[in-house]
C-alpha positions in Angstrom: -3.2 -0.1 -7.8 0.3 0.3 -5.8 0.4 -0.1 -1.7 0.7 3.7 -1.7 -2.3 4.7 -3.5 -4.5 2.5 -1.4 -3.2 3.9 1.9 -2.7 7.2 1.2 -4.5 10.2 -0.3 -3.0 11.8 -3.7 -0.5 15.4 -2.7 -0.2 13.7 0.5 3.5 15.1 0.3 3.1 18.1 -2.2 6.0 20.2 -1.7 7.7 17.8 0.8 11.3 16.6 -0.2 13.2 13.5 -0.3 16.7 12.6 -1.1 17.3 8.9 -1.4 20.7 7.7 -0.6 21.6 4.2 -2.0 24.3 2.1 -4.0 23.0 2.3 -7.8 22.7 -0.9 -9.6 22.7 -3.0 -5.9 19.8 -1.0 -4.8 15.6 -2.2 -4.9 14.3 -0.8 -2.4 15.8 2.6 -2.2 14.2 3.1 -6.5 9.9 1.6 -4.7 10.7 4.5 -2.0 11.4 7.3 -4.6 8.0 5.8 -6.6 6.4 5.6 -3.6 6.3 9.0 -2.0 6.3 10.7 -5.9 2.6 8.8 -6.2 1.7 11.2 -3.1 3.3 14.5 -4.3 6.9 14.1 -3.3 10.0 15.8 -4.7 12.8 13.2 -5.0 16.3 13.0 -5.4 18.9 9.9 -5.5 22.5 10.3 -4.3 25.6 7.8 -3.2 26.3 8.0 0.5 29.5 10.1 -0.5 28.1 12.2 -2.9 25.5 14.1 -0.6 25.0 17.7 -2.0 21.8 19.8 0.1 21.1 23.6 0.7 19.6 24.3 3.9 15.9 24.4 3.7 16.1 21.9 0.6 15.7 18.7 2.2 12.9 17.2 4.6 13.1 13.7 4.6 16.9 11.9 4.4 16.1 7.6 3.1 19.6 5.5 3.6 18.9 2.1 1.5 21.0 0.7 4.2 20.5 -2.9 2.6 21.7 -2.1 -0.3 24.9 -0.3 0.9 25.4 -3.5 2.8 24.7 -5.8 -0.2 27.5 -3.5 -2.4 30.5 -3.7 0.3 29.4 -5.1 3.7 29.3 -4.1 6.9 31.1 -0.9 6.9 30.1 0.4 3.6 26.8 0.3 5.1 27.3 1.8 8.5 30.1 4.3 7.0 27.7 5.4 3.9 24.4 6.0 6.4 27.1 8.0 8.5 28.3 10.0 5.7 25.4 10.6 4.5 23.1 11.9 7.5 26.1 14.0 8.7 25.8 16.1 5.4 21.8 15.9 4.9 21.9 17.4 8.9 25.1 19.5 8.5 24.1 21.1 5.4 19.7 21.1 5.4 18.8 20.0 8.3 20.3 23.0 10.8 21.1 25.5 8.7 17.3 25.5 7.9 16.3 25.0 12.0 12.7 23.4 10.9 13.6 20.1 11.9 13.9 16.7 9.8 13.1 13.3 9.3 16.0 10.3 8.6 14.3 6.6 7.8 17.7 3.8 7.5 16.5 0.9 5.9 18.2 -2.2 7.5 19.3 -5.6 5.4 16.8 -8.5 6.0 18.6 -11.5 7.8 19.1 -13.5 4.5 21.1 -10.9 2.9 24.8 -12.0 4.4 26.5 -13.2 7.3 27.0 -9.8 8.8 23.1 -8.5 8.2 22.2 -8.4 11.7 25.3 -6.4 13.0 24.1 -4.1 10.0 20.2 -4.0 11.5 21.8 -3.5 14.8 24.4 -0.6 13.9 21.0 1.1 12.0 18.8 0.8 14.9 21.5 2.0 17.8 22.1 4.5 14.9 18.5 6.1 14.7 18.1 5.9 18.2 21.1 7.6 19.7 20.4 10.5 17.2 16.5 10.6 17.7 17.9 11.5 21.4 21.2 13.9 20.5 18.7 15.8 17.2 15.1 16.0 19.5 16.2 19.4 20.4 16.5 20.3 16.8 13.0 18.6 15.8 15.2 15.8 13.3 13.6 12.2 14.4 15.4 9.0 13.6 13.7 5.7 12.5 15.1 2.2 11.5 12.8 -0.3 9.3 14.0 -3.7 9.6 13.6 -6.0 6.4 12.4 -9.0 6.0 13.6 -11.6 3.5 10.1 -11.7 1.9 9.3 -7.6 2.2 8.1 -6.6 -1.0 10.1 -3.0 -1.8 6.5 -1.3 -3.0 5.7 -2.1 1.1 8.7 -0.3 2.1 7.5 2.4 0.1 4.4 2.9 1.3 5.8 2.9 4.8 8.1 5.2 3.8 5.5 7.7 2.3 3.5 7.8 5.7 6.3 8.4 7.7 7.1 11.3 5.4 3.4 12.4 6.2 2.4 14.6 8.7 1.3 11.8 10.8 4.7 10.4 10.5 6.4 13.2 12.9 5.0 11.0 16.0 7.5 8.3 14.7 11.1 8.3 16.6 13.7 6.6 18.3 11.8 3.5 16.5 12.7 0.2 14.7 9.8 -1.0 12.7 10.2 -4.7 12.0 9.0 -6.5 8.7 11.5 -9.4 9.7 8.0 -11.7 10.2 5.3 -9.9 7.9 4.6 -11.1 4.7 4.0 -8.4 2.0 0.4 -7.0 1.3 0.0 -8.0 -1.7 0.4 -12.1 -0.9 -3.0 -13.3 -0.6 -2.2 -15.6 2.0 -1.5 -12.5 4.2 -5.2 -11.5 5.5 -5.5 -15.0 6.8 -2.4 -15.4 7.9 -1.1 -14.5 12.0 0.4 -11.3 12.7 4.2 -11.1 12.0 6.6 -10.2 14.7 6.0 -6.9 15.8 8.5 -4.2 15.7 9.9 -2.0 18.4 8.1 0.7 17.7 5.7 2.5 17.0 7.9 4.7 20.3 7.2 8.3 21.8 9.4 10.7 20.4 11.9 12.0 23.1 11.0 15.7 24.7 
């Protein structure tokens, strides 16, 4: 039984879609998001950050694989591509539709390359600058920090619930996995708490 299925209820996300931004081949956590929040009802669809194509009212949910963008060219392939593509996802479904939208950037985990941290950092200045600019217009903004042991089916399961309903509470946040080891180690429900994240944080009103 995946993460997802144990945590959350089946059609938890019928009719709810999700575009997944990432760099192809270099990408393994942005393919466990799409599985992820299908298992729960999702609609899904996988673009490059320069290849964004949405209709207004065809998009709720906007997933940058910010680690694998990061892993393909560096730095500013990864901060450039998450640009890129939330400026289209907002530009072209987000307002047009005026019912508000959710963006999740997935952040390299420390291992990944010399620059990973200034990547993390970009993301997470990223999500909360917009979470304050976009509250008006209902989009929220959330970073997930990876770990170098975060298993991707984690990811997407955390993913999924912040797609959910209860997910809308969620903004302004960085949710840190830099010190949690994955669910599905056995050593993990005897192990001490990882290092908490910055969130979960209000949204701003």
């Amino acid at each position: 039984m995946s993460a997802v299925s144990e945590l959350l209820r089946e059609g938890l996300l019928e009719g709810v879609a999700v575009l997944v931004v990432d760099a192809g081949e270099a990408s393994s956590f942005g393919p466990a998001v799409a599985e992820g929040v299908e298992q729960v009802g999702a609609r899904v669809r996988t673009s490059a950050p320069d290849a964004v194509d949405v209709e207004a009212g065809g998009l709720d949910m906007l997933v940058v694989d910010g680690a694998a963008l990061f892993v393909a060219g560096g730095l500013g392939a990864c901060l450039e591509g998450a640009w890129a593509a939330t400026a289209a996802s907002v530009n072209g479904a987000f307002l047009p539709a005026a019912r508000g939208g959710r963006i999740v950037y997935l952040a390299p985990a420390p291992g990944a390359g010399e620059q990973a941290d200034a990547a993390r950092a970009g993301l997470e200045n990223l999500a909360r600058t917009l979470s304050v600019e976009w509250a008006r217009h209902e989009i929220t903004a959330v970073t997930i920090a990876l770990g170098d042991t975060t298993a991707p089916g984690e990811v997407g399961a955390l993913v999924a619930y912040l797609a959910s309903p209860a997910g809308a509470y969620f903004s302004g946040c960085q949710l840190d996995l830099r010190g949690v080891v994955a669910a599905s180690d056995p050593a993990m429900r005897r192990a001490a708490p990882g290092r908490g994240g910055r969130g979960p944080c209000p949204r701003p009103r």
